[in-house]
N, C-alpha and C positions, 0 to 999 in steps of 0.2 A: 110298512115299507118306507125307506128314503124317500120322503117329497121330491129330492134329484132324481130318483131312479123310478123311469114308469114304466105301466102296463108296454107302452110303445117303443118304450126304450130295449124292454125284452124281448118284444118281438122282431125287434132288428135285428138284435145277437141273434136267438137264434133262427131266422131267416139267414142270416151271417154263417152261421157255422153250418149248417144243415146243406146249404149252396155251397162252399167251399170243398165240402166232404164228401158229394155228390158231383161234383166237379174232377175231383181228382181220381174216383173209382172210374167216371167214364172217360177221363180223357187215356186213359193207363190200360185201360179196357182187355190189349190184346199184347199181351208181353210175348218176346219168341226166343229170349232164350238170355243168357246173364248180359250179354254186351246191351241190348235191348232195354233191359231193364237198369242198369247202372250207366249208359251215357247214352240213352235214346236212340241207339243205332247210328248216333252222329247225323242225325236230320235235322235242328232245332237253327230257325232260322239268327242269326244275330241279334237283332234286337228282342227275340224274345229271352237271349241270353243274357245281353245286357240286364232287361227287366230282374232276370231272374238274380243277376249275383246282386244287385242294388237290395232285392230285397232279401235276398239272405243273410248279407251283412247289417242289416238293419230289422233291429229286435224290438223289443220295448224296451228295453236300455237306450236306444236312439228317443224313442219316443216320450219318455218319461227322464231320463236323464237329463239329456243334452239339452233342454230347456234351462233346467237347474245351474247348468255351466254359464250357461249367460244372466242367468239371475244374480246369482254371489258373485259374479264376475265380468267378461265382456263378451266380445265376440272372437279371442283371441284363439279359439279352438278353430278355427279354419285356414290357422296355419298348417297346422296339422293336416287339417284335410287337404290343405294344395299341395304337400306332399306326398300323399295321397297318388296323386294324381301322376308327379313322377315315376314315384315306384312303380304304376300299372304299365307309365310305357318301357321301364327296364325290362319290366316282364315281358311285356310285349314283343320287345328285341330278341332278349337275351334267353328265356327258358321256353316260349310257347312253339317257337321254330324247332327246337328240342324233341318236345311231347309230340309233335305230329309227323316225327320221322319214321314212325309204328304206329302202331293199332295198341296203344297201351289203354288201362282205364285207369289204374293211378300213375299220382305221381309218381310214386317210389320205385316203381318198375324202372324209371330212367337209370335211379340209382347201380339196381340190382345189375344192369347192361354194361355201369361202366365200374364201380367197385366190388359186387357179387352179390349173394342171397342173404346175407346175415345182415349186408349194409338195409338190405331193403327191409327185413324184416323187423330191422330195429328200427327206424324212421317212421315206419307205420305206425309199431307197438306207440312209438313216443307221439304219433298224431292223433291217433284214438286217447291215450290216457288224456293229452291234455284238452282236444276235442269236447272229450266227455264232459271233463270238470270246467270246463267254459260255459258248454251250453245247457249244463246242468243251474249254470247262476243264470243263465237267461232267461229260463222259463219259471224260474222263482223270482222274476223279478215283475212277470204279466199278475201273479198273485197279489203285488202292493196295487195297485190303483185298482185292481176289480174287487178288492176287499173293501178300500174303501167308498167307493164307487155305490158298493150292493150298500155300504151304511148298516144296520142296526134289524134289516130283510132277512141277515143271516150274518151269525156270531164270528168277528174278526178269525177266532182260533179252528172254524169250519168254512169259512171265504177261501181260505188261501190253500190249505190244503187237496178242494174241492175243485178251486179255477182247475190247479196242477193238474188233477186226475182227470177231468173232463176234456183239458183242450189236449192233453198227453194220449189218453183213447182213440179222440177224433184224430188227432195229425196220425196216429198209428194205424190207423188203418186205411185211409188212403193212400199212405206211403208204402204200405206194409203190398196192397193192391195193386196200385199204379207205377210204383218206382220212379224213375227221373221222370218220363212227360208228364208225369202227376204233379208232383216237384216244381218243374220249369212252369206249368201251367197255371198251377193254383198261384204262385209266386207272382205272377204278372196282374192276379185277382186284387192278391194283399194286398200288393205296391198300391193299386191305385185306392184300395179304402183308406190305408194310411194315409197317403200324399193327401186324401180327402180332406180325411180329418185334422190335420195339421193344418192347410187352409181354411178350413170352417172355424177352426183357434184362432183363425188371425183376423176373420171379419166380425166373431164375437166378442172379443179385443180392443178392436175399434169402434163397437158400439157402446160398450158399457164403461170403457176409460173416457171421463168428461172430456171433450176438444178431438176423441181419434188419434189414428196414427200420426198426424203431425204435432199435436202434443205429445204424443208417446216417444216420439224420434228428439223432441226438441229437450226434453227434460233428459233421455236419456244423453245424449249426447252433450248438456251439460257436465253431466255427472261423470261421462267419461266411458259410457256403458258401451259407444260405437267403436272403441278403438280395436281397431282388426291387427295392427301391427306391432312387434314390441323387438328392436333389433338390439337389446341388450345379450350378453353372453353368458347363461349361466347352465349349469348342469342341472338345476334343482326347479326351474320354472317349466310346466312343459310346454306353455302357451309364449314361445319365442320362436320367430321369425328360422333359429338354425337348427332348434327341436322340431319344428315341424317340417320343413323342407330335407333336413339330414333325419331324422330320427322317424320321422312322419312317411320317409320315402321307402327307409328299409323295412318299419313295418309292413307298408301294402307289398314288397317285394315280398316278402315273407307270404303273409296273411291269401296274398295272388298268388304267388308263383312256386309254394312249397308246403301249403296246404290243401288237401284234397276237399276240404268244402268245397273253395273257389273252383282248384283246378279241375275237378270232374264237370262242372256247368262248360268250361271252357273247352275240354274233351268231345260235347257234345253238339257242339257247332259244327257247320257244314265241309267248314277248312279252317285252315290256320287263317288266310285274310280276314274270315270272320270275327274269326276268333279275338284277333287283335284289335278289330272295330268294337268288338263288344265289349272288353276289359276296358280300351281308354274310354269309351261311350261313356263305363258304368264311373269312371273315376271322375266325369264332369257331370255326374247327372247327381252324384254323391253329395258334391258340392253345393250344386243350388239345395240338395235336400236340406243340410247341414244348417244353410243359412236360414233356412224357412224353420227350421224350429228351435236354431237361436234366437232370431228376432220372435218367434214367439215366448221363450223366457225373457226378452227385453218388453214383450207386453205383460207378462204377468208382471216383472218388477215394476213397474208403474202399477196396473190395478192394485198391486199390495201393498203399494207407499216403499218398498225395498225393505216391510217388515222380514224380522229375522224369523224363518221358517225352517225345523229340520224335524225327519232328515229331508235334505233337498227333493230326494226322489218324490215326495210328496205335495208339493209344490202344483205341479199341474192335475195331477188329477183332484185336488182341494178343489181348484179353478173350474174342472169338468160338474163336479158336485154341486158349486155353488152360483156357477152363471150358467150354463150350459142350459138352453131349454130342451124343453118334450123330444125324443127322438134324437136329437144332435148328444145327445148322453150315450144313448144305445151307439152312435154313430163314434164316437169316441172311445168307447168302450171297444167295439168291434173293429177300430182301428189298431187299438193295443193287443188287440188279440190276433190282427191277422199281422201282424210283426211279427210278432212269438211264433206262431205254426209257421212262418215259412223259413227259418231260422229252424225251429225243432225237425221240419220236413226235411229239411236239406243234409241237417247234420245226421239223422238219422241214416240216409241214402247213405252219405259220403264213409260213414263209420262201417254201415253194410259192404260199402266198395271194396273197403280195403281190408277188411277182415275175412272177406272172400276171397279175392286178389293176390293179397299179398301173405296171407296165414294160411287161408285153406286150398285155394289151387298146388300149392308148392308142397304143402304135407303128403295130401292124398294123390298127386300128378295128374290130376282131371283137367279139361279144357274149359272155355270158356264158352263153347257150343256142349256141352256135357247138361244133359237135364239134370244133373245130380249137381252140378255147380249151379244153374237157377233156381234149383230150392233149396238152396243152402243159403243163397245170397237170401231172400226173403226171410228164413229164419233170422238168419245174423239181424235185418231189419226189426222183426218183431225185437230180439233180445236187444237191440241197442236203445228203441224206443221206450222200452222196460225198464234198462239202466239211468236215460236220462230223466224218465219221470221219479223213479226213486230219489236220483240225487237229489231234486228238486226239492221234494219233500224234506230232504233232510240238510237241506242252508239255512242258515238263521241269518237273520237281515242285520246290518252292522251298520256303523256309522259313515264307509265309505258311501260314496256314490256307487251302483251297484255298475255303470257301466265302466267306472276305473278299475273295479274290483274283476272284470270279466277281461279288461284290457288285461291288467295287469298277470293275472291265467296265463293269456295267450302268448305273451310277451316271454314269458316264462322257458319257452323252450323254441321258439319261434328262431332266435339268433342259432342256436344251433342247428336247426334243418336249411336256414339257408346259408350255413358256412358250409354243409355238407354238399348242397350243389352248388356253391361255388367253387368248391375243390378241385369235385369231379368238371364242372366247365371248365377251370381258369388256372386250375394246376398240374400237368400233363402227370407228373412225379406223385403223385399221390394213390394209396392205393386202400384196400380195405382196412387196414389195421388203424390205418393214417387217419379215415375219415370216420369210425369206432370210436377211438381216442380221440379227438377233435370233437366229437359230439359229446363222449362224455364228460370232458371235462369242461366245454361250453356251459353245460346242463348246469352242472355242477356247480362251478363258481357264480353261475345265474340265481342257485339258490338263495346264497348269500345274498344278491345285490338285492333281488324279489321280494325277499323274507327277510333283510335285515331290522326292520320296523320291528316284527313280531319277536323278534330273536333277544331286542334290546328288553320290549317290555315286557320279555319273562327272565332275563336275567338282565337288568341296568347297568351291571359291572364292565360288560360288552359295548358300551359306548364309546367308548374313547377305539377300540377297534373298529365296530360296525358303522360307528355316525356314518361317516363319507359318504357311505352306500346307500343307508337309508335316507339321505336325502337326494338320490338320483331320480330324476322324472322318469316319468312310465315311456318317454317317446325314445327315450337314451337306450332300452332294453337292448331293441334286434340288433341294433348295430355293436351295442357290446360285446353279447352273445357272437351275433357274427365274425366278429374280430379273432374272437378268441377262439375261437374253434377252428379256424383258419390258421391262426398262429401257430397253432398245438398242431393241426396237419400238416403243416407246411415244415414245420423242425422234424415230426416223428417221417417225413417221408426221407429228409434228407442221413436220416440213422438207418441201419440195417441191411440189409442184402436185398436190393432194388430185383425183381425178376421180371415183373411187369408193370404196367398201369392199371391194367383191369385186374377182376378176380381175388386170392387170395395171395396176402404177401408172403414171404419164406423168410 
């Protein structure tokens, strides 16, 4: 066995997973029917709401990436994050007063009320596909550091495939049991072993770098490692002051207010005042999270000397292997993994939501009080938790950073679901055809800007068209995406035979 990895270390995993997974069967205990199960009846006070989206958006890509980002670089990613923070209170204005004018469980139900059934049902389709293939890179990303982590205990090519299958069981069947209080519950569990363990990084940090954190701060800050600001103008850097505040705000608008991960926690609150305490809550508690595990990539780059290390992702948990003592290893480990399950917890709910919601209530015309609709939602759960652990299995690790690589996913079609409710908000003239066509040609010319990189280096010839794109930052996406798919609805509304606003156009 790894000298890092011990007797006691294992014992806190799994005391870790055994508690967590026993925690979620009994807090879920007594489901009474689909609404119950998919937004907790709407009992779930605010800050357990808060807790819960902080930690669904926060993976092991937060945990093992974002250190990396301040290692090769600065602290210049919290631009981003205090855009962040904008976007939650758009949402908070603009879309959450929206959702709580009904009793809806997704979002796209808003849609279906003001453009009709096809709008909603394509919104959905396109929030699962790319749901899937997000948090399919998530939970292959908890497989790099516990492979490395177990060391030579157990063969690289059976570590990684194994974490997937073990922690993809456990999150599956207390999701599969408990539904959202299970969800919301465990989730406030995670948060706090990770916030643990990221502060345990920073006091064993300051012990083993000779002089502490004021050496630590003094060198970095020579070197230039504190600069949090950078007010140059460029489309290609994403860590600038107007990528993060513009491009960093339409994200969380997106990511908060037009994805059904978020928006079903927010569903689940007591009211809308809640509601809106909870989203800006989670967008300032985001922040301090941020900074705490930048600053602790600004302590690993001092322990390493700012030796060159790739791939990045690898970076802290080397750090966890090789300073980390008895126990604070299990304790790190079980940090990484309760990021992962509540992120996989969540996404799984959120994909059952809408798959029951918006695909299968409308086919079969069953209610949401229908007991054939509450075991239908749980099946959809089991198959979605299926799907993601498969995908899992089958990503191969790349040179990006795996938490750009799951951004960049999301970003992906993000711009078009939130041009779609901005249409339906912000443009009376807009109608189903209008807001089809504006999503898919969003999508669409998205592809190009997402995927221009891969497109060059499989054909090179394509440079001199594709470059522009592919050197667009990842924080530029939503707003692109949203532009465009706004444009496209706002021209295709002013063509044609206008009959109404809502419903189907003529």
């Amino acid at each position: 066995m790894n000298p890092g990895f011990t007797v006691l270390d294992g014992l806190v995993i799994v005391l870790y997973l055994g508690g967590t997974t026993a925690l979620g069967i009994w807090v879920g205990r007594r489901q009474t029917g689909s609404k119950d199960y998919f937004v907790a009846g709407r009992q779930i006070p605010w800050w357990a709401v808060l807790f819960s989206i902080v930690a669904t958006e926060t993976s092991a890509l937060t945990f093992i990436s974002v250190p990396g980002l301040a290692y090769t670089g600065n602290l210049g990613f919290l631009q981003v994050v205090a855009g962040y923070i904008l976007g939650r209170i758009g949402v908070a204005l603009l879309l959450l007063p929206r959702y709580y004018e009904g009793e809806i469980v997704t979002a796209y139900t808003l849609l279906e009320k003001r453009f009709g059934l096809a709008t909603r049902r394509m919104t959905s389709i396109v929030f699962m596909v790319t749901r899937g293939m997000a948090d399919a890179v998530r939970v292959f990303a908890t497989a790099i550091p516990v492979s490395l982590i177990l060391g030579d205990s157990v063969p690289r090519e059976w570590a990684m495939p194994l974490a997937i299958v073990v922690l993809g069981i456990l999150t599956i069947i207390y999701t599969y049991r408990g539904g959202m209080r299970a969800v919301v519950w465990t989730e406030i569990l995670q948060a706090s072993v990770y916030l643990l363990g990221g502060f345990s990084a920073l006091v064993v940090l300051g012990q083993v770098v000779p002089g502490g954190w004021s050496e630590i701060l003094a060198r970095a800050g020579a070197a230039g490692k504190l600069t949090a600001l950078d007010f140059s103008f460029t489309l290609s850097n994403p860590h600038t002051v107007w990528a993060g505040l513009i491009g960093g705000g339409f994200l969380s608008m997106a990511s908060h207010g037009a994805d059904q991960l978020i928006v079903q926690r927010l569903l689940s609150s007591r009211n809308l005042r809640e509601a809106q305490r909870a989203i800006i809550g989670s967008g300032i508690m985001v922040f301090a999270q941020m900074a705490l595990f930048l600053f602790v990539g600004i302590g690993l780059w001092a322990h390493f000397n700012g030796q060159a290390i790739t791939p990045t992702d690898s970076i802290f948990p080397r750090f966890i292997i090789e300073e980390m003592p008895a126990g604070l290893v299990g304790l790190l480990l079980a940090a990484i993994i309760a990021a992962t399950m509540s992120t996989h917890s969540g996404a799984i709910n959120s994909l059952a939501a809408a798959a029951t919601h918006d695909i299968y209530m409308p086919l079969t015309k069953r209610t949401a009080e229908d007991p054939l609709t509450f075991r239908a939602g749980r099946r959809f759960a089991l198959f979605w938790g299926v799907v993601l652990t498969g995908g899992a299995l089958l990503f191969k690790e790349q040179g990006t950073p795996v938490v750009v690589v799951a951004l960049g996913i999301a970003s992906f079609t993000y711009g078009g679901l939130l041009g779609v409710f901005f249409l339906g908000n912000f443009w009376p003239r807009a109608r189903q055809r209008d807001a089809i066509l504006g999503l898919s040609i969003g999508i669409l010319t998205m592809s190009f800007v997402v995927f221009a990189g891969r497109f060059i280096a499989a054909f090179p010839g394509l440079e001199s068209t594709l470059g522009p794109f592919a050197r667009i930052a990842w924080p530029w996406y939503v707003l692109i995406g949203t532009s465009i798919t706004m444009i496209v609805g706002i021209i295709s509304s002013l063509t044609g035979t206008r009959s109404q606003t809502t419903g189907t156009s003529t």
